[in-house]
C-alpha positions in Angstrom: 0.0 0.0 0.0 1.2 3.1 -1.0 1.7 6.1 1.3 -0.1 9.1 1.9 1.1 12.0 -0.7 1.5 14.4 2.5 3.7 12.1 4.1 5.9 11.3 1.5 6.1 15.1 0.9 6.7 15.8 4.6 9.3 13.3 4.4 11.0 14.2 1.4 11.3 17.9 2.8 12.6 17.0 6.0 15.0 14.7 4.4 16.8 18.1 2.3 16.3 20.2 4.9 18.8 17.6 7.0 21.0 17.9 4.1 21.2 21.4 3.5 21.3 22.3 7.3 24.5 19.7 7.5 25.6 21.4 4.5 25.2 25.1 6.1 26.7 23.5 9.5 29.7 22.8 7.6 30.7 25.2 4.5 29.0 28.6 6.6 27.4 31.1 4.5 29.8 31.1 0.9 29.9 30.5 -2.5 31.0 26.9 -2.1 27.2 26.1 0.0 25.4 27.8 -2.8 27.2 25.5 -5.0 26.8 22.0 -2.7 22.7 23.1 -2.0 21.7 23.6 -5.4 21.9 20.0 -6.0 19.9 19.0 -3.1 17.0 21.3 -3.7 17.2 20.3 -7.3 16.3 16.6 -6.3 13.3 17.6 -4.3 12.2 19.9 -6.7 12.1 17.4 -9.5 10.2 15.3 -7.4 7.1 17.2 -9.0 4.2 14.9 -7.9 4.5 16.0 -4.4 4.1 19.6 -5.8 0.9 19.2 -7.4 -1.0 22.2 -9.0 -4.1 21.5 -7.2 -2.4 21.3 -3.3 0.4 24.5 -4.4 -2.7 26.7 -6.5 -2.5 30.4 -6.9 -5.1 31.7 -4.6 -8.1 33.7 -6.7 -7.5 37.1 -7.8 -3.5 36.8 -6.8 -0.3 36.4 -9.0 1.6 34.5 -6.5 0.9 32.1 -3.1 4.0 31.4 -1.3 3.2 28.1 0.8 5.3 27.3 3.7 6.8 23.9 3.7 9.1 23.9 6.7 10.8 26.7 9.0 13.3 25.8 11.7 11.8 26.8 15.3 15.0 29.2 15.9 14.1 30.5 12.1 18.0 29.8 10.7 16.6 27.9 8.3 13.3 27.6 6.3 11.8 26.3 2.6 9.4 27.6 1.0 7.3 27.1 -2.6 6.8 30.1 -4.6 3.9 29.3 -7.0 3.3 32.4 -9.5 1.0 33.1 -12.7 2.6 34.9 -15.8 2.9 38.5 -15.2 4.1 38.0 -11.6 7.1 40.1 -11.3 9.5 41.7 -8.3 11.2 44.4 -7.9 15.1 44.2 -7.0 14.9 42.5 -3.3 17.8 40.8 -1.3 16.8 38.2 1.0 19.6 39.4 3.7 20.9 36.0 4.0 22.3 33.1 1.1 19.3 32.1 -0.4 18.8 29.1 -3.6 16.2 28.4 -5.5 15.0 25.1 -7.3 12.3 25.0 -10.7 9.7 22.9 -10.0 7.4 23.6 -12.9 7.1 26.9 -15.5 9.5 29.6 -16.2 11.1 32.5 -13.7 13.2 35.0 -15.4 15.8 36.0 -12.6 18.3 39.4 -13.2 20.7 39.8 -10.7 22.4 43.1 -8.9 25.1 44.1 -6.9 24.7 46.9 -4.6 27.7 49.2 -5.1 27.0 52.6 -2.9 27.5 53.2 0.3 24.4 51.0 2.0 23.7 54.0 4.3 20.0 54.6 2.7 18.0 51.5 3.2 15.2 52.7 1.0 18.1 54.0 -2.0 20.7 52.5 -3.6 22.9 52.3 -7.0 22.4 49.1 -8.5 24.7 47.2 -11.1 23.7 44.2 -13.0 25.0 41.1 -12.7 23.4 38.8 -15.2 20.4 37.2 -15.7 19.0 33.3 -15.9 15.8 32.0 -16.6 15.0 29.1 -14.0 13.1 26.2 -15.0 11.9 22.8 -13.6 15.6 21.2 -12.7 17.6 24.8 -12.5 19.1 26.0 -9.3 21.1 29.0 -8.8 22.2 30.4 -5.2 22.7 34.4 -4.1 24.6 35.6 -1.3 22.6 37.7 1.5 24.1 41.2 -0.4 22.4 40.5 -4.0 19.6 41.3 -4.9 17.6 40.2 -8.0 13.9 40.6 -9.9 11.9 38.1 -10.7 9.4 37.3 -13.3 7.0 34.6 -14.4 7.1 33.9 -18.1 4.1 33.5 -20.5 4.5 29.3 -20.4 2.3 28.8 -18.1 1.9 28.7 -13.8 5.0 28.5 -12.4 6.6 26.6 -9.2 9.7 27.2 -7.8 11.2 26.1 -4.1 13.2 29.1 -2.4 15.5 28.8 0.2 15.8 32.1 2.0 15.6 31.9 5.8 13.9 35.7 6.4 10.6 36.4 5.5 10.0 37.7 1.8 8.5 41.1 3.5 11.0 42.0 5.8 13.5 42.2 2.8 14.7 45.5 1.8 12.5 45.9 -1.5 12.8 48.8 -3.9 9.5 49.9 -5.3 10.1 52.2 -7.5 12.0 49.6 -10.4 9.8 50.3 -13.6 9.5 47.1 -14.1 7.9 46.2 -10.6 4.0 45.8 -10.8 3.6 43.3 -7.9 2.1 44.3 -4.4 1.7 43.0 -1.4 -2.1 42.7 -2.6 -1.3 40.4 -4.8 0.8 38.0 -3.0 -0.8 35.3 -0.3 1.3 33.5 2.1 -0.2 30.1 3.3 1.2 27.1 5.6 1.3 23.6 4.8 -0.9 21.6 7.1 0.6 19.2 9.3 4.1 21.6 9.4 2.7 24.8 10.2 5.3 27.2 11.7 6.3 30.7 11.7 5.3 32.5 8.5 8.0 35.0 8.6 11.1 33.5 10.2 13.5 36.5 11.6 17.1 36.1 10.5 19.4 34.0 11.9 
């Protein structure tokens, strides 16, 4: 007899979150554990049967729902899926701590910034890109707690991706006025998994 689709999801998450927190325990916050996680969250995320449209759906009248899938109870360390319609964008954000992300399903287009004034300004900044990558089911790519990046959902379709930041999307430092920004807080639901409920927003560790 087959197991229940919630546990073997519960299971499969708890199972990378052990890696990844070995990982982090490790390698510290570098280049070298975006590198070794990407992996990891890449083999969950291509698990996509346990991400199903119908248990991870984009709640009416919104472009994204972020579902929370596990967050440690001292909040170091937390996964997330991001699921987003076409025409869900982001304005340049940071996470303020490493962060990877993992395609489950559909397209995100990622560009990527460095901050190069002096910081002093939370709200302002100079901005430089980077590069950019579109992510797709079996991509990962990692960013250190100083990027920053935009985000947008492609027209092929709803798209799923699993983010690794440990901070909570809203208490990032967010610039509004991009011109390519449309998204507010209206339009984004947060929502916990049942059975692994824990702290929506998770304050930095």
């Amino acid at each position: 007899m087959s197991r229940p689709l919630m546990t073997r999801r519960h299971e499969a998450v708890q199972s990378t979150l052990d890696e990844i927190r070995r990982l982090r325990d490790t390698l510290g916050p570098s280049e070298e554990l975006l590198d070794a996680v990407g992996p990891v969250l890449t083999g969950l995320a291509l698990q996509g049967e346990l991400f199903d449209t119908e248990a991870f759906a984009v709640d009416a009248g919104a472009l994204m729902t972020i579902y929370e899938l596990s967050v440690d109870i001292d909040g170091r360390l937390g996964l997330y899926a991001s699921a987003g319609m076409p025409g869900k964008q982001q304005p340049p954000h940071d996470h303020r701590t490493w962060s990877v992300i993992a395609g489950v399903r559909g397209a995100e287009h990622n560009q990527y910034f460095e901050r190069t004034d002096d910081g002093r300004d939370p709200q302002r900044g100079r901005l430089e890109p980077k590069g950019e990558r579109t992510l797709r089911r079996g991509d990962a790519n990692g960013m250190m707690g100083d990027g920053f990046h935009t985000i947008r959902v492609l027209d092929e379709g709803p798209a799923m991706h699993l983010p690794r930041p440990c901070i909570c999307p809203s208490t990032a430092t967010r610039w509004t006025g991009w011109p390519a920004a449309s998204t507010s807080t209206a339009s984004t639901a947060v929502r916990s998994v049942p059975s692994w409920a824990g702290p929506i927003c998770a304050p930095p560790g």
